[in-house]
TORVEX-342696 format. One record per residue: x, y, z of N, C-alpha, C, O, CB in turn; residue number from 1; chain; residue in three letters. Coordinates in nm, 2 decimals. Glycine has a CB too. Layout:
N
   neast  nnorth     nup  caeast  canorth    caup   ceast  cnorth     cup   oeast  onorth     oup  cbeast  cbnorth    cbup  num  cadena  residuo
       X       Y       Z       X        Y       Z       X       Y       Z       X       Y       Z       X        Y       Z  NUM       A      ALA
...
This chain:
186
   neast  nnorth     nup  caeast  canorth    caup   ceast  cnorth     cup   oeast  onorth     oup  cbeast  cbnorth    cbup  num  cadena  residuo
   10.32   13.25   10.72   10.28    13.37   10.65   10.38   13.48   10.69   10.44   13.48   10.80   10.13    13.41   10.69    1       A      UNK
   10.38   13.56   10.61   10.49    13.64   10.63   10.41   13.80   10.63   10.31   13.81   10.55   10.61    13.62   10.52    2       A      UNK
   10.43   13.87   10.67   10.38    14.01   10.66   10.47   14.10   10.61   10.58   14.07   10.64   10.33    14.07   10.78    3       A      UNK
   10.44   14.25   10.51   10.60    14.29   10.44   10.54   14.45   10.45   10.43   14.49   10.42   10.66    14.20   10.24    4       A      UNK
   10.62   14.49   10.47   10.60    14.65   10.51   10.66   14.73   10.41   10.77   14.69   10.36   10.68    14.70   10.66    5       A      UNK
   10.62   14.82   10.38   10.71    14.92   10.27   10.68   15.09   10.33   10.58   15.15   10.30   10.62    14.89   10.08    6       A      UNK
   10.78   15.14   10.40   10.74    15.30   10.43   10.73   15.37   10.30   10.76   15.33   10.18   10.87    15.39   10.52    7       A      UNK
   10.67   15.47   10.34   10.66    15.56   10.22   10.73   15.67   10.21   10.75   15.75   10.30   10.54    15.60   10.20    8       A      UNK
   10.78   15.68   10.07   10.92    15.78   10.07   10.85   15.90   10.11   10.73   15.93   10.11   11.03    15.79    9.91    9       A      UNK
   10.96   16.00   10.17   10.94    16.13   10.20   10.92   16.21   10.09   10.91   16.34   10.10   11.04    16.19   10.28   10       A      UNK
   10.93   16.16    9.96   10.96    16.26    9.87   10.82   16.24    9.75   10.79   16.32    9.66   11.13    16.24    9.81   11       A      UNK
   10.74   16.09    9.78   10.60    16.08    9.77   10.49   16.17    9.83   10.41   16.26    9.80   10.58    15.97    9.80   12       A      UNK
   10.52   16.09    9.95   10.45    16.18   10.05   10.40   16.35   10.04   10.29   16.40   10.07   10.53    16.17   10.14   13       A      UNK
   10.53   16.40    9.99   10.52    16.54    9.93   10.48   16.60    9.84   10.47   16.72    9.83   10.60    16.57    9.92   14       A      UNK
   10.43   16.49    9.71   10.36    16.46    9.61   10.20   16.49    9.62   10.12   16.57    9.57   10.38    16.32    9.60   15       A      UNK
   10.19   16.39    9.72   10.04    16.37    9.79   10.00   16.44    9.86    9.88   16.44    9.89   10.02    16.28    9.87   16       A      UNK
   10.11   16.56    9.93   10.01    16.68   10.01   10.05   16.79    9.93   10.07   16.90   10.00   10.04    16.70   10.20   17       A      UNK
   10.07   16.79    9.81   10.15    16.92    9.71    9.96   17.01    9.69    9.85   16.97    9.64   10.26    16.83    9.49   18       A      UNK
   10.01   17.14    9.74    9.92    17.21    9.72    9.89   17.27    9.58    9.80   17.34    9.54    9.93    17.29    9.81   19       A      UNK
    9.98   17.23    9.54    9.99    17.30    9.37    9.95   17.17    9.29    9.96   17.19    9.17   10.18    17.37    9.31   20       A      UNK
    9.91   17.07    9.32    9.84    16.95    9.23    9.72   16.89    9.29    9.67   16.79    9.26    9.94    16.81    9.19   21       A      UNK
    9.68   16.99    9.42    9.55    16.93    9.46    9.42   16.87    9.38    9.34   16.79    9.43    9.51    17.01    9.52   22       A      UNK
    9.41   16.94    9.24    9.28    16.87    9.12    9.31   16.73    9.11    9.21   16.66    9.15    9.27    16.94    8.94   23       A      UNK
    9.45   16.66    9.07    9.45    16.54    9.03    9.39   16.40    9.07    9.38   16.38    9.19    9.55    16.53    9.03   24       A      UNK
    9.35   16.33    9.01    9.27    16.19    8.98    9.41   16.15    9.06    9.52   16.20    9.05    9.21    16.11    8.78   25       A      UNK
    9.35   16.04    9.13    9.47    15.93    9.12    9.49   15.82    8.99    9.57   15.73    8.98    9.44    15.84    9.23   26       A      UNK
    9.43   15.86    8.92    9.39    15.79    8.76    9.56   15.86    8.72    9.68   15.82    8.70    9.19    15.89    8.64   27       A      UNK
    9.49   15.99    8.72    9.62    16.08    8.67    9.77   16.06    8.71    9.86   16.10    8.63    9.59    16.23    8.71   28       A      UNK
    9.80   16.02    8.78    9.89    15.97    8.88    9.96   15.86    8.83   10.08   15.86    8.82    9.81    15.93    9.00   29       A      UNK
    9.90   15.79    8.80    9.93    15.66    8.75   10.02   15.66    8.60   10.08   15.56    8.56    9.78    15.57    8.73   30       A      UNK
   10.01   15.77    8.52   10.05    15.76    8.43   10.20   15.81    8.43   10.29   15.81    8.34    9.97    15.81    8.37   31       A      UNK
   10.21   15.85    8.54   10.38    15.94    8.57   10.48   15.85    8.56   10.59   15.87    8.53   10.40    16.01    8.73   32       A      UNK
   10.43   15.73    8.60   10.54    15.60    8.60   10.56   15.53    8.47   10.46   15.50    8.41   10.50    15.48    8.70   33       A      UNK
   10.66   15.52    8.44   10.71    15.43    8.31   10.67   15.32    8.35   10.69   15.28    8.46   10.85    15.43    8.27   34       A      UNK
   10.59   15.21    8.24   10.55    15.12    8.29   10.57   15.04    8.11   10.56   15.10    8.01   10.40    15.16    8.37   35       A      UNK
   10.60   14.93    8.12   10.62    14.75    8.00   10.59   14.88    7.89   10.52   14.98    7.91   10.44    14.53    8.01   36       A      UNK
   10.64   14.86    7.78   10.56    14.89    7.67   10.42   14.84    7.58   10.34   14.91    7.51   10.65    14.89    7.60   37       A      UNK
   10.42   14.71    7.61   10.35    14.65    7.51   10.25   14.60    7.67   10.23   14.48    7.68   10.45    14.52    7.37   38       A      UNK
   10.19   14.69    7.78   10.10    14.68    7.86   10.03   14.86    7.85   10.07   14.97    7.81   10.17    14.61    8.01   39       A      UNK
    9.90   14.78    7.90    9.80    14.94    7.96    9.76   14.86    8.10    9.73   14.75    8.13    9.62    15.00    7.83   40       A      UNK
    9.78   14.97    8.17    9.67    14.99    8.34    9.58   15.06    8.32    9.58   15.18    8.28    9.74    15.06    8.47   41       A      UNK
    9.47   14.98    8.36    9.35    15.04    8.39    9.26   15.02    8.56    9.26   14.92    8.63    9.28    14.97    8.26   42       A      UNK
    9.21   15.11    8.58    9.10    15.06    8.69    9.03   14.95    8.64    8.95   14.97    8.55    9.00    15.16    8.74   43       A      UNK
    9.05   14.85    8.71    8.90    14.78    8.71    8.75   14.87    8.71    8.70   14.96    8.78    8.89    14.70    8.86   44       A      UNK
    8.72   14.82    8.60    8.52    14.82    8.62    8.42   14.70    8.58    8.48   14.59    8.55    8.45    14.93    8.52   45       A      UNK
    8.31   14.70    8.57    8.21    14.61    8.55    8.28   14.53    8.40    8.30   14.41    8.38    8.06    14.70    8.54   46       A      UNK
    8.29   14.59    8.35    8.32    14.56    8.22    8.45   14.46    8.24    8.44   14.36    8.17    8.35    14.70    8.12   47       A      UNK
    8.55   14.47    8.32    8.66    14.39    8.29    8.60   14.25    8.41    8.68   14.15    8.43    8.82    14.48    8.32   48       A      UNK
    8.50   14.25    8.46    8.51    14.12    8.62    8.51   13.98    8.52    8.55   13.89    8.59    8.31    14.10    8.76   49       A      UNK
    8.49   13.97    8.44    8.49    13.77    8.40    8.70   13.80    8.41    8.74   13.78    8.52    8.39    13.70    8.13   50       A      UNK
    8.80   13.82    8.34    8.87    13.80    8.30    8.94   13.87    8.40    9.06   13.83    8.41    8.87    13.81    8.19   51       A      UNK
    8.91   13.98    8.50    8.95    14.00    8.67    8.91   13.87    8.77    9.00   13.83    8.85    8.86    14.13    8.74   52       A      UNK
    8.79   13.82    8.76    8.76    13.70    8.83    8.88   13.55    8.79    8.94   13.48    8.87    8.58    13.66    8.77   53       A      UNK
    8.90   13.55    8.68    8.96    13.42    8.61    9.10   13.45    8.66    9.15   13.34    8.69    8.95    13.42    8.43   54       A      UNK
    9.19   13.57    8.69    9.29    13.59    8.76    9.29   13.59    8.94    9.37   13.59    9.03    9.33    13.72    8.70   55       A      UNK
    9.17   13.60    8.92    9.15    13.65    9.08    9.15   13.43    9.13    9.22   13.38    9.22    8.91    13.79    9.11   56       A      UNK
    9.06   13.36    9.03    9.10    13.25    9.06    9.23   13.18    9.05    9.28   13.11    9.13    9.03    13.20    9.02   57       A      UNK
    9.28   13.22    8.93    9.42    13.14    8.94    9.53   13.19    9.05    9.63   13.12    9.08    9.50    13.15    8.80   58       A      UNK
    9.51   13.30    9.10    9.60    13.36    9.24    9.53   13.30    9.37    9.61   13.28    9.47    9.59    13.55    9.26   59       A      UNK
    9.38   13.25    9.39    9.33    13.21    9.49    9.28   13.09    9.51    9.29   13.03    9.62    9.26    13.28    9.52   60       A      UNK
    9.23   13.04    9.40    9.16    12.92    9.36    9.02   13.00    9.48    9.02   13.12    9.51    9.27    12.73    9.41   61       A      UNK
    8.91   12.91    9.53    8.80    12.89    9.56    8.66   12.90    9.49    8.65   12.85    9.38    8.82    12.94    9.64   62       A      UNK
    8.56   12.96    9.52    8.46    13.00    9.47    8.43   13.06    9.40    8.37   13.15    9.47    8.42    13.01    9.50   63       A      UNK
    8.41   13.09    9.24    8.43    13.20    9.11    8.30   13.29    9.17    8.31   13.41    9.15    8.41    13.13    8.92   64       A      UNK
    8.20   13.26    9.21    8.11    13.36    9.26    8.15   13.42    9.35    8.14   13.54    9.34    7.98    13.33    9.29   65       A      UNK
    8.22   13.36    9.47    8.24    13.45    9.59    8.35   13.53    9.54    8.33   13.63    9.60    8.27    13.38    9.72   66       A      UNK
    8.45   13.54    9.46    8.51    13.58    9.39    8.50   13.74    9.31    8.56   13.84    9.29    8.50    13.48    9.34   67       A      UNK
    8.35   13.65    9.27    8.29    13.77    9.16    8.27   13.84    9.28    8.37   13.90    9.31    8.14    13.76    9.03   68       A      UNK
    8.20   13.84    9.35    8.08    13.90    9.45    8.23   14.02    9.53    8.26   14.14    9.52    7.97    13.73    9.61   69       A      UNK
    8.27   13.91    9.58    8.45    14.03    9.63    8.46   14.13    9.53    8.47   14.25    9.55    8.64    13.94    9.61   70       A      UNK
    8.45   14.06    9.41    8.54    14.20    9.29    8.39   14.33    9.29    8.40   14.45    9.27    8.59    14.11    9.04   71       A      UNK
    8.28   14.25    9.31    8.21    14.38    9.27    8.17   14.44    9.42    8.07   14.51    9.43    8.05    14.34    9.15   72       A      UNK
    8.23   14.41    9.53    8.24    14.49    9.68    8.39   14.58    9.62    8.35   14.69    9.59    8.26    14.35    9.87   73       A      UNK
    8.49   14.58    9.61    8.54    14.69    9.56    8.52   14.75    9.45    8.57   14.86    9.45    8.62    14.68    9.56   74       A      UNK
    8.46   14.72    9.36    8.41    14.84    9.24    8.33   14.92    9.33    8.35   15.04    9.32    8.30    14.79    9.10   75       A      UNK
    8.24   14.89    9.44    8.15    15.00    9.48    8.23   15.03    9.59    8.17   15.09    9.68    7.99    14.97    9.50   76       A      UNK
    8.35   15.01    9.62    8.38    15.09    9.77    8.50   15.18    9.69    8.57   15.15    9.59    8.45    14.97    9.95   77       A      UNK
    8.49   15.26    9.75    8.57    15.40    9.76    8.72   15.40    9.83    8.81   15.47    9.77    8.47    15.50    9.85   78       A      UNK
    8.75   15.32    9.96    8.88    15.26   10.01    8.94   15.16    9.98    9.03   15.11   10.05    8.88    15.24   10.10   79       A      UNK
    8.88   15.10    9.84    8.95    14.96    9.79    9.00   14.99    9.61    9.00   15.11    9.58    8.80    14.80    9.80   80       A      UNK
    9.02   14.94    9.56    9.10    14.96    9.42    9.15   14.85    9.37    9.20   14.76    9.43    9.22    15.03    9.42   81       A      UNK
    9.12   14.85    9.24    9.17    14.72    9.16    9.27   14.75    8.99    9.21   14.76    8.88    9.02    14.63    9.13   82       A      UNK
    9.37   14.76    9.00    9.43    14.78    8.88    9.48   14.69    8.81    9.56   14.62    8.86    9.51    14.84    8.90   83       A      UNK
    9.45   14.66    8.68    9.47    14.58    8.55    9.60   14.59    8.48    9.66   14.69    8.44    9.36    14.61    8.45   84       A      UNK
    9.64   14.48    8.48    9.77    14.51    8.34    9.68   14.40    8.19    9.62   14.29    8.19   10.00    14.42    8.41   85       A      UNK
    9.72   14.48    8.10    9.64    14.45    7.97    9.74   14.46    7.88    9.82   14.56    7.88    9.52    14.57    7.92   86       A      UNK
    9.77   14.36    7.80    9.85    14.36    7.67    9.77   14.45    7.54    9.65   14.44    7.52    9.87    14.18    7.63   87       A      UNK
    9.85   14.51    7.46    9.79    14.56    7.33    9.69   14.49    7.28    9.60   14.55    7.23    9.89    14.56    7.23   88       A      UNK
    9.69   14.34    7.29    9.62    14.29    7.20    9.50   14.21    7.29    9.43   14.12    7.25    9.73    14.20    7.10   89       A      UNK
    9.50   14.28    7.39    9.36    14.32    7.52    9.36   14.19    7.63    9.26   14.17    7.70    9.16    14.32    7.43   90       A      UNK
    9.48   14.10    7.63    9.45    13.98    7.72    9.48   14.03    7.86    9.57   14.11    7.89    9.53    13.85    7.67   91       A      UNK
    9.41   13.99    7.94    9.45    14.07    8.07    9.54   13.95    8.14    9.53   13.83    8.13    9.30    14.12    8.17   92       A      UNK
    9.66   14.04    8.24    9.79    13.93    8.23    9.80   13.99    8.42    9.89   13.93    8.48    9.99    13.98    8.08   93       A      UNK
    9.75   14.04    8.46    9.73    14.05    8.60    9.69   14.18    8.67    9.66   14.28    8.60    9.83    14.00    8.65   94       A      UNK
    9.68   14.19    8.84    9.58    14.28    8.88    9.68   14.34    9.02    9.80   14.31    9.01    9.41    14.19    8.92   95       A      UNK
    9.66   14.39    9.09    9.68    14.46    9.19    9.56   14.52    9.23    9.50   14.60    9.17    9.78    14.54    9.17   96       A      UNK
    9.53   14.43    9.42    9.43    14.50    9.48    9.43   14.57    9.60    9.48   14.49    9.68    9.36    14.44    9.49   97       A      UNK
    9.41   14.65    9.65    9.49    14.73    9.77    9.38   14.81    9.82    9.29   14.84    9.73    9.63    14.84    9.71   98       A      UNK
    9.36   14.86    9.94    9.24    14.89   10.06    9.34   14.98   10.10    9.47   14.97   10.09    9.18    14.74   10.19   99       A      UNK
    9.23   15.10   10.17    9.34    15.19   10.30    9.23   15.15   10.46    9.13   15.18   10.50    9.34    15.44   10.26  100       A      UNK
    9.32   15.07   10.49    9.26    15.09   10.64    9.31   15.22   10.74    9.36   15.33   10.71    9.31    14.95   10.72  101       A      UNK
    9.26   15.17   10.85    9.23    15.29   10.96    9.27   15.24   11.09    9.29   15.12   11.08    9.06    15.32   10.97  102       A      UNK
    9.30   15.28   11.20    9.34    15.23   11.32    9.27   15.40   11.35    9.23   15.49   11.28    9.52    15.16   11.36  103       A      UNK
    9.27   15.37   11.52    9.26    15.49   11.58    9.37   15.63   11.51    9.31   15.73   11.46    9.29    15.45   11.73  104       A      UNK
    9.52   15.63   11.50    9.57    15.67   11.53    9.69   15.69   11.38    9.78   15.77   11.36    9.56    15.63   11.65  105       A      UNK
    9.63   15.57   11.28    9.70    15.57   11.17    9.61   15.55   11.07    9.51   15.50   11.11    9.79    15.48   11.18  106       A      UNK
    9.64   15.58   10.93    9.58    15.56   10.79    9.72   15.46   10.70    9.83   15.52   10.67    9.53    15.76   10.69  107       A      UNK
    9.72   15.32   10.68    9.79    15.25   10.58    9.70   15.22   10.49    9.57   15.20   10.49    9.86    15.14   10.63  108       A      UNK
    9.79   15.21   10.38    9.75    15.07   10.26    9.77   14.94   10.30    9.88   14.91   10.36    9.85    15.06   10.12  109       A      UNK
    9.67   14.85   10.28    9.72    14.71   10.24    9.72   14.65   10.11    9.63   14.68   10.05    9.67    14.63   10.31  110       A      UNK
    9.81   14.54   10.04    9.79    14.50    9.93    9.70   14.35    9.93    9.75   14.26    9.99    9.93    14.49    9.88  111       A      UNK
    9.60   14.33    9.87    9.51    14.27    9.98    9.58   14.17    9.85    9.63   14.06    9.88    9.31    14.32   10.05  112       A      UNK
    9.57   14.21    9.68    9.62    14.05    9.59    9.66   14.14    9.50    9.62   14.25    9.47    9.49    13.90    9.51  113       A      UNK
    9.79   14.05    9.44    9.87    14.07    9.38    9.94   13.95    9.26   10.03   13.89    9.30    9.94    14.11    9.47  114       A      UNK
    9.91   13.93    9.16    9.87    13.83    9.06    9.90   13.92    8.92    9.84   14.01    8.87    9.70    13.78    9.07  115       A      UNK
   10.07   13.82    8.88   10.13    13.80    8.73   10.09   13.66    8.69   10.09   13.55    8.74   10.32    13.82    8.72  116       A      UNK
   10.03   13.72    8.55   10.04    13.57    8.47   10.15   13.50    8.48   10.25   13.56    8.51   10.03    13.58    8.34  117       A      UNK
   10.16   13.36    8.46   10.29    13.32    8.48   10.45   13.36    8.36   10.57   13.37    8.36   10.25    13.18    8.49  118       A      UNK
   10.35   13.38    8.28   10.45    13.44    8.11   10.42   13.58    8.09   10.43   13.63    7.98   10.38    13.36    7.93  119       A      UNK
   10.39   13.65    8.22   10.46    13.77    8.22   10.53   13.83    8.29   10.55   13.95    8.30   10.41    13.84    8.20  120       A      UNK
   10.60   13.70    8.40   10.68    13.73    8.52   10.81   13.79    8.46   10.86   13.74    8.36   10.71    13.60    8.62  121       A      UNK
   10.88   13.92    8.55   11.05    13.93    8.48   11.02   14.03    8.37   11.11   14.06    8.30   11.13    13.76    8.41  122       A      UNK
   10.88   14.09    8.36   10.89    14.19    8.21   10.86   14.26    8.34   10.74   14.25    8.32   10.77    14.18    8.04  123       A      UNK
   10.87   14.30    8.42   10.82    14.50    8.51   10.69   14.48    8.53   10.64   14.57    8.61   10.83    14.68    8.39  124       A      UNK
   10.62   14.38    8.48   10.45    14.38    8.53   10.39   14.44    8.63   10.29   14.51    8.64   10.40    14.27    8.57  125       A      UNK
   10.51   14.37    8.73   10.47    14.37    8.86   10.47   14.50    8.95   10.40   14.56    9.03   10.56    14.27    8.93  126       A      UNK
   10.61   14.50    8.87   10.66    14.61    8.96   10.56   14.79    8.92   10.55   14.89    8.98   10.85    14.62    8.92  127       A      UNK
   10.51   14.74    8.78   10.44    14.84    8.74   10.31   14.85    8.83   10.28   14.94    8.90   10.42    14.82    8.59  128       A      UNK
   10.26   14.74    8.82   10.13    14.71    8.91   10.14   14.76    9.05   10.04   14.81    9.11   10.11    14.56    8.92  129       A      UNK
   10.30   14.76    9.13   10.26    14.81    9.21   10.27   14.92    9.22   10.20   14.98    9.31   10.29    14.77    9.28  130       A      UNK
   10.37   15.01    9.13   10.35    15.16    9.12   10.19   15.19    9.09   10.15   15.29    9.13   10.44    15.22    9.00  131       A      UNK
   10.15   15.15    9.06    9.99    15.22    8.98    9.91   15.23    9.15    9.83   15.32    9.18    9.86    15.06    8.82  132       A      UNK
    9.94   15.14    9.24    9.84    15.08    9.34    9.94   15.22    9.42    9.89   15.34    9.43    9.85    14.87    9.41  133       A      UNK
   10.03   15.19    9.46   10.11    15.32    9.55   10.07   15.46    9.53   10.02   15.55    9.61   10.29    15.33    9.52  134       A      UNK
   10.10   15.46    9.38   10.04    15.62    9.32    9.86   15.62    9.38    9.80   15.73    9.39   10.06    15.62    9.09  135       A      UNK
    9.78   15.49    9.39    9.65    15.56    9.43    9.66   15.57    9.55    9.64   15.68    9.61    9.53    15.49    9.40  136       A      UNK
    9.71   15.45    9.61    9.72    15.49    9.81    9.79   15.61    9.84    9.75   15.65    9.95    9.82    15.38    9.91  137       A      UNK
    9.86   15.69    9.79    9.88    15.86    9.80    9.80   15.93    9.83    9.84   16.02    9.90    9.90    15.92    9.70  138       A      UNK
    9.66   15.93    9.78    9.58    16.01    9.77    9.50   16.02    9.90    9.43   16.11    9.93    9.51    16.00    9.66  139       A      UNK
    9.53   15.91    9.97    9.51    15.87   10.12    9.63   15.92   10.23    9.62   15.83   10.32    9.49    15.71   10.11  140       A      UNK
    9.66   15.94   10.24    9.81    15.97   10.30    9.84   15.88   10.42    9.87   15.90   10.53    9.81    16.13   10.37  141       A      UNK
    9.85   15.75   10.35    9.87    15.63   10.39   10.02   15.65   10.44   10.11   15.71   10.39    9.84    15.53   10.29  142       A      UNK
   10.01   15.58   10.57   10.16    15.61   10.64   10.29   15.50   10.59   10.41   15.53   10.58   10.13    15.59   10.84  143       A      UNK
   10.21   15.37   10.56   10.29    15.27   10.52   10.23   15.18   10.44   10.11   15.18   10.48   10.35    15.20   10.62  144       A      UNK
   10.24   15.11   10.35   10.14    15.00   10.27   10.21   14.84   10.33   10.33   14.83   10.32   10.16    15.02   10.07  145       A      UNK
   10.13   14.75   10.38   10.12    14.64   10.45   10.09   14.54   10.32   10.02   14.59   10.23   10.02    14.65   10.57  146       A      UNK
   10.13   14.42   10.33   10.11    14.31   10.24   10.09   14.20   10.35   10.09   14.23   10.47   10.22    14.27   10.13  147       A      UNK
   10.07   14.06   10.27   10.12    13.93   10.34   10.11   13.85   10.23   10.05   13.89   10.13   10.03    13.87   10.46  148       A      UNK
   10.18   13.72   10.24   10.23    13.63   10.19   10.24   13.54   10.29   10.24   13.55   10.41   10.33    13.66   10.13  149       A      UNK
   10.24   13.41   10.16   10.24    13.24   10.22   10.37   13.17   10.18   10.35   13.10   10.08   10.12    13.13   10.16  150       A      UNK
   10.47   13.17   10.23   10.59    13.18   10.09   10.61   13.04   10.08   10.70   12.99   10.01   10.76    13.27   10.11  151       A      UNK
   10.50   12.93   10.17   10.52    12.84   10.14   10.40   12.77    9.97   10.40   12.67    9.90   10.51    12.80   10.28  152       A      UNK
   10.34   12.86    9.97   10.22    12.85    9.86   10.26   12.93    9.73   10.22   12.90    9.62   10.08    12.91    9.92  153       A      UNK
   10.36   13.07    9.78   10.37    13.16    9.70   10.47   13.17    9.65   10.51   13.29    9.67   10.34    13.25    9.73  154       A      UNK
   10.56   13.10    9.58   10.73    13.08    9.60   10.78   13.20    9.57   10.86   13.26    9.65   10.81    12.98    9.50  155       A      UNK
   10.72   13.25    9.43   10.78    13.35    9.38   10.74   13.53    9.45   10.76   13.63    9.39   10.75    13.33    9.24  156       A      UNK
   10.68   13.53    9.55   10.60    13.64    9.58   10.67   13.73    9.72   10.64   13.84    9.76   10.44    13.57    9.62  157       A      UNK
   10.78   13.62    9.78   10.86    13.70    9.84   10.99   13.79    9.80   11.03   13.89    9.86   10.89    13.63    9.91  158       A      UNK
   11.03   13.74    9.71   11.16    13.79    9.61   11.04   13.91    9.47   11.10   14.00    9.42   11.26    13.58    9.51  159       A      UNK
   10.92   13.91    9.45   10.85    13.99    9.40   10.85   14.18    9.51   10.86   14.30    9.49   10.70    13.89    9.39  160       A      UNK
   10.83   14.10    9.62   10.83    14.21    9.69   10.90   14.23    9.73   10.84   14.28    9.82   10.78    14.24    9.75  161       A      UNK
   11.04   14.24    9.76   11.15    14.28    9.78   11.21   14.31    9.72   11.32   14.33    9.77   11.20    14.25    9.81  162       A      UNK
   11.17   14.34    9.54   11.21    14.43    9.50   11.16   14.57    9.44   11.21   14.67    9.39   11.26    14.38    9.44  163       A      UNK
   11.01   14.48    9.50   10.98    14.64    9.49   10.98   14.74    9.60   10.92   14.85    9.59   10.85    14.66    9.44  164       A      UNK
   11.07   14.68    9.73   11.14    14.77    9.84   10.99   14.74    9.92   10.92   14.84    9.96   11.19    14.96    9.80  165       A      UNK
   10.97   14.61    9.93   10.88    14.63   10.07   11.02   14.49   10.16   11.10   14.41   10.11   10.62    14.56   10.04  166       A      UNK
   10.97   14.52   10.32   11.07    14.46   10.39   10.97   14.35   10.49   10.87   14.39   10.55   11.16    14.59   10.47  167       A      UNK
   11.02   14.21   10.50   10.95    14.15   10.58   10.98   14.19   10.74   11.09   14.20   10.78   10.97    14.00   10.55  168       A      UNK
   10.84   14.22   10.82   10.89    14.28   10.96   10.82   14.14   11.10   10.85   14.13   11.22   10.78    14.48   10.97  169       A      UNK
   10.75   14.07   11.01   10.68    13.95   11.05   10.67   13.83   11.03   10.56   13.81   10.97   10.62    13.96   11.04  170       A      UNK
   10.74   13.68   11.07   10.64    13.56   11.02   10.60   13.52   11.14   10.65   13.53   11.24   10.70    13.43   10.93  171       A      UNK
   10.49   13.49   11.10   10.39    13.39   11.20   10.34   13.29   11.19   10.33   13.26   11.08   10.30    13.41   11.22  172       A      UNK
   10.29   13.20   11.26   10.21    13.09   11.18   10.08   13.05   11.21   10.07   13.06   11.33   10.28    12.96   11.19  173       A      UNK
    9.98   13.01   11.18    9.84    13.01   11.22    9.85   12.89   11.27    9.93   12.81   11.22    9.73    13.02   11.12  174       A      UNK
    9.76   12.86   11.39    9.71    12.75   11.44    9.60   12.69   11.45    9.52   12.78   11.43    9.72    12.75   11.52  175       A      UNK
    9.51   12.57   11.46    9.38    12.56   11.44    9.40   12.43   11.55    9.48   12.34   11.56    9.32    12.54   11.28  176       A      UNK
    9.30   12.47   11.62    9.20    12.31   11.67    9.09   12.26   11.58    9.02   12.34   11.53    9.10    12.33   11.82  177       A      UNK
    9.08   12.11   11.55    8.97    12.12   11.53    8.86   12.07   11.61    8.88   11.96   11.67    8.97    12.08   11.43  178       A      UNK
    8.72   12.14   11.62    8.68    12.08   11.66    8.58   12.00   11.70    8.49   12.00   11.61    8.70    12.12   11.67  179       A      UNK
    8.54   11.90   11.82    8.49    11.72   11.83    8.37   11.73   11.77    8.31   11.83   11.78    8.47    11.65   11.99  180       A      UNK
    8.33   11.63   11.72    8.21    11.58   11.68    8.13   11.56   11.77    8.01   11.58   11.76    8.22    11.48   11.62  181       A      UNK
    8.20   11.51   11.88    8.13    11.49   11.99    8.09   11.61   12.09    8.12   11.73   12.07    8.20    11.40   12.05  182       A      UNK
    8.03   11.57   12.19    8.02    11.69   12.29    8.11   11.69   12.41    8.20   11.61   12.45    7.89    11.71   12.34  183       A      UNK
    8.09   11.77   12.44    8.24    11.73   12.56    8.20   11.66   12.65    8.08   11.63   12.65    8.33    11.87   12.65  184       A      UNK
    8.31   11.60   12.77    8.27    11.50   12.82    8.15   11.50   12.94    8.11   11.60   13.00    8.39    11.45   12.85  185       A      UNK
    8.13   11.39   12.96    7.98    11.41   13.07    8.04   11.45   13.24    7.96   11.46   13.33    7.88    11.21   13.08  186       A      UNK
């Protein structure tokens, strides 16, 4: 697994604490970026979860309910976000999902999933997707936005983010015991 860091420019940042645009939506926000022509971004809502779930499985595979049940814990949280890319002709072609966590002493983004259809890789999707997610974590004055990746699962997902200027600062690898059927010994 790899972990990928992206600072946040000084000149966003300045965006996000501009006292002269304090009213704005992060909705509003989102539209400042040039983004595919023949796509719309939208927030996720109730209305889009079958065809957010159906993406949410082909990026994860597992359980379509636990799935659903995930997508409708961020519709109702307030520190989580889900942004859509939508073709004209309304098929939904992928998502960007992103959380602001907390430490004592810091506020980041993380990008918790990040999912192009496969036939819309190489059109700006992505890169659009992640502008829409950055422009909301602004409104948080998130110090850095954090990802992770499997680049052994994800081929294309390390070279995705590196161009949208996030930097790997971590790999690791997980370990597991498993463990005995038995009980331990007498």
């Amino acid at each position: 697994m790899v972990v990928i860091l992206r600072p946040c420019q000084p000149e966003v940042d300045a965006l996000a604490h501009s006292k002269s645009r304090p009213h704005l939506h992060p909705l509003f926000l989102l539209n400042l970026y040039a983004t595919p022509n023949t796509m719309q971004f939208k927030e996720a809502t109730a209305a889009d979860l079958k065809p957010w779930v159906d993406m949410r499985y082909a990026l994860w595979g597992g359980n379509p309910d636990q799935l659903g049940s995930e997508a409708l814990d961020i519709l109702s949280s307030a520190t989580d976000h889900c942004c859509l890319a939508i073709t004209d002709s309304g098929q939904y072609v992928g998502f960007i999902e992103v959380s602001v966590r907390h430490t004592q002493s810091h506020t980041y983004g993380y990008i918790e999933g990040w999912y192009v259809d496969q036939a819309h890789r190489q059109q700006g999707v992505g890169s659009a997707l992640i502008d829409q997610a950055e422009q909301w974590l602004l409104h948080y004055s998130v110090e850095a936005i954090f990802s992770d990746t499997d680049k052994a699962n994800y081929h294309d997902s390390l070279p995705a983010h590196a161009h949208s200027g996030y930097l790997p600062i971590r790999y690791f690898t997980l370990l597991m015991k498993k463990s005995s059927d038995q009980g331990g010994s007498d």
